[in-house]
Steps between C-alpha positions, in 0.01 A plus 500: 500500500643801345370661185552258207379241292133500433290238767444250231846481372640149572860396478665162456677294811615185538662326752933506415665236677870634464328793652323351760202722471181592265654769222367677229570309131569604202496307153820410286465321125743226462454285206166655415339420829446711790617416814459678865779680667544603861591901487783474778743221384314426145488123607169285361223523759199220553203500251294604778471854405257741678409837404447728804331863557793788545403474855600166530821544371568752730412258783786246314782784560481748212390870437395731264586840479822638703693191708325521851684622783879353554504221723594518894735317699261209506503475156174564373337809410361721745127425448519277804278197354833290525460399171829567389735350765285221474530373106824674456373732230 
């Protein structure tokens, strides 16, 4: 993991079915209650929220710091785990 968010920090996913993966959420007020958002297409996610460690959430297809290397022909990046070209991030 590159330099970045403390160990303990812990971030917000839930599974987004328009998405078809686990995102990170974030929290819009309608009506005076609070509901869960996916980040991508803003659609509701499940009430099955986890909060993972900034490792994690690098595992789930996202980075801190400068983007990571641009993808090769395979599409995925060129870490090699296969990662990428698998889940489409």
């Amino acid at each position: 993991m590159r330099d970045g968010p403390q160990r303990t920090s812990a971030f917000p996913t839930a599974h987004c079915a328009a998405c078809q993966r686990v995102v990170l959420t974030h929290v819009i007020y309608e009506n005076d209650a609070g509901q869960r958002r996916c980040v991508h297409c803003d659609g509701p996610v499940g009430v099955d929220l986890r909060w993972i460690s900034a490792g994690a959430l690098e595992a789930e297809g996202y980075y801190f710091g400068p983007p990571p290397a641009a993808e090769d022909a395979a599409g995925g990046c060129t870490t090699g785990c296969g990662t990428c070209a698998t889940r489409r991030h």
